[in-house]
Structure formats: structure tokens, C-alpha cells
C-alpha positions as CSV (number, residue, x, y, z in Angstrom):
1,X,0.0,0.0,0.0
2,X,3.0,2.0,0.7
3,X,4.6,0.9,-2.3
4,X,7.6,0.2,-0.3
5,X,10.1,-2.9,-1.3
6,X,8.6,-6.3,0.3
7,X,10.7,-8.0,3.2
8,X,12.4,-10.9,1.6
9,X,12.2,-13.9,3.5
10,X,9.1,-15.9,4.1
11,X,5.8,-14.9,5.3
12,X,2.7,-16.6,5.4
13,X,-1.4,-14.5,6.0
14,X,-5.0,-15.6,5.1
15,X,-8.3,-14.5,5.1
16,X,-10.2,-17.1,5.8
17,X,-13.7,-15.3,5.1
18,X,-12.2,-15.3,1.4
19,X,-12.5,-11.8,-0.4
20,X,-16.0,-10.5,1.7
21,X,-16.5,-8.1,3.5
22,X,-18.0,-7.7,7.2
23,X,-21.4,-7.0,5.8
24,X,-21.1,-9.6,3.1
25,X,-20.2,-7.8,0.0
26,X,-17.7,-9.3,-2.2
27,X,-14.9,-7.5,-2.8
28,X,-11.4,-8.8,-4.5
29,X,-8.5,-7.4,-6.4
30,X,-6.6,-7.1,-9.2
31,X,-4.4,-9.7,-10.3
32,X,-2.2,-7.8,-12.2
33,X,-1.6,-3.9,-10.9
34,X,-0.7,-4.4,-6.8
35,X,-2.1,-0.4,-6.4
36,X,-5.8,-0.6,-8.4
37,X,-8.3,-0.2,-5.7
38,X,-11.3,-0.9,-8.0
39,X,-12.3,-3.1,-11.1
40,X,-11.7,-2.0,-14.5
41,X,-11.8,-3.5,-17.7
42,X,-8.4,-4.2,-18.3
43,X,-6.8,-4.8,-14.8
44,X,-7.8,-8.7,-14.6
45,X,-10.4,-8.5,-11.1
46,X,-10.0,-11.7,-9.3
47,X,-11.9,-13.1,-6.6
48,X,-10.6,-15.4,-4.1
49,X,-12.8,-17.8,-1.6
50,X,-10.8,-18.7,1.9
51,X,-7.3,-18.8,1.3
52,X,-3.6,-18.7,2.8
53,X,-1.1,-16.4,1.3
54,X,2.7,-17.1,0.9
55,X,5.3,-14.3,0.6
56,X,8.9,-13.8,-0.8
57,X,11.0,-15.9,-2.6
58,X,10.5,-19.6,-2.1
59,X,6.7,-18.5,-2.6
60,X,7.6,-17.6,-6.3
61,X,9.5,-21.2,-6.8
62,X,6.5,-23.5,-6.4
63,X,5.4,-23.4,-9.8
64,X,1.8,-22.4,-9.6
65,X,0.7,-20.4,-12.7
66,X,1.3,-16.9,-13.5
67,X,-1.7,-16.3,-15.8
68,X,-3.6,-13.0,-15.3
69,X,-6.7,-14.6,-15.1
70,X,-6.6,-17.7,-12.9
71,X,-9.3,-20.1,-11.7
72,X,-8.9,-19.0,-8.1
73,X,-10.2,-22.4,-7.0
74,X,-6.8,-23.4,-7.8
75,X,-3.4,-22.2,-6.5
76,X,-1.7,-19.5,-8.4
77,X,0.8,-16.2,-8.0
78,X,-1.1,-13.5,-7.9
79,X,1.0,-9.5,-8.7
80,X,3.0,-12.3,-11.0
81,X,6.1,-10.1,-12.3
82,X,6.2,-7.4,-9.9
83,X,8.0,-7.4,-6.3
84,X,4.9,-8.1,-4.7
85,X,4.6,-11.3,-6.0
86,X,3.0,-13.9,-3.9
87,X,1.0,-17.4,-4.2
88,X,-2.7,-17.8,-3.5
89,X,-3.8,-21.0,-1.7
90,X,-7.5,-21.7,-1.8
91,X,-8.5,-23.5,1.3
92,X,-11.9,-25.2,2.0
């Protein structure tokens, strides 16, 4: 948010209410441009369910895909390219 440079070394968050928020509104992000704050029609808005985020650099070695648009029932990098790279892990 800050765009400051990411630690790097490991980190690991999640949200487990996936991207909702309090009042039940779904929300999300790009999966391409780290600073959007809202959906356009080029910027690749991605909604996630409950999942478990994995930061710095052995995060961007475990091979999940880099595409812009994902299926994000399935594990992939989200901010691929950029220094805020980091892989998305659906949980159930």
C-alpha cells in the first residue's frame, strides 16, 4: 500500500472469510496492478474464496501459474512479475 520494497524472506497470511467483506459484500483485487483499488476492464479483477497467502522468494519457486486470469479455486501467483509477488492457496 505504501509501495515500499517487500521483506524478503518468508511470510505466510490468510483470510479465511475469502475476499468478503464484514457486511457480506464481495470485494477482490486485481491480479495484475498491486495499487488498483477498484475493477476495470483491463486490470484482470480476481476473486478469491478462503485462502492462505505465501510471501517472498521460495513462494515464487512453487510453480503455480502466472496467468492474469486464474481459476482461483486453484493455486496461483497473484501481482506475477512485480515485487509483490505472492501465491494464493485456496482453502476449503
Amino acid at each position: 500500500m505504501h509501495k515500499e520494497a517487500p521483506a524478503n524472506q518468508l511470510g505466510v497470511a490468510y483470510m479465511l472469510g475469502g475476499d468478503t467483506g464484514p457486511s457480506g459484500e464481495v470485494g477482490g483485487a486485481s491480479n495484475t496492478d498491486p495499487s488498483a483499488t477498484a475493477k476495470t476492464a483491463d486490470n484482470h479483477w480476481i476473486v478469491t474464496g478462503p485462502h492462505i497467502m505465501l510471501f517472498g522468494p521460495p513462494a515464487k519457486t512453487l510453480g503455480y501459474t502466472e496467468a492474469p486470469d486464474p481459476d482461483p479455486t486453484k493455486p496461483y501467483i497473484m501481482w506475477a512479475g512485480t515485487p509483490y509477488a505472492h501465491a494464493m492457496v485456496p482453502v476449503k
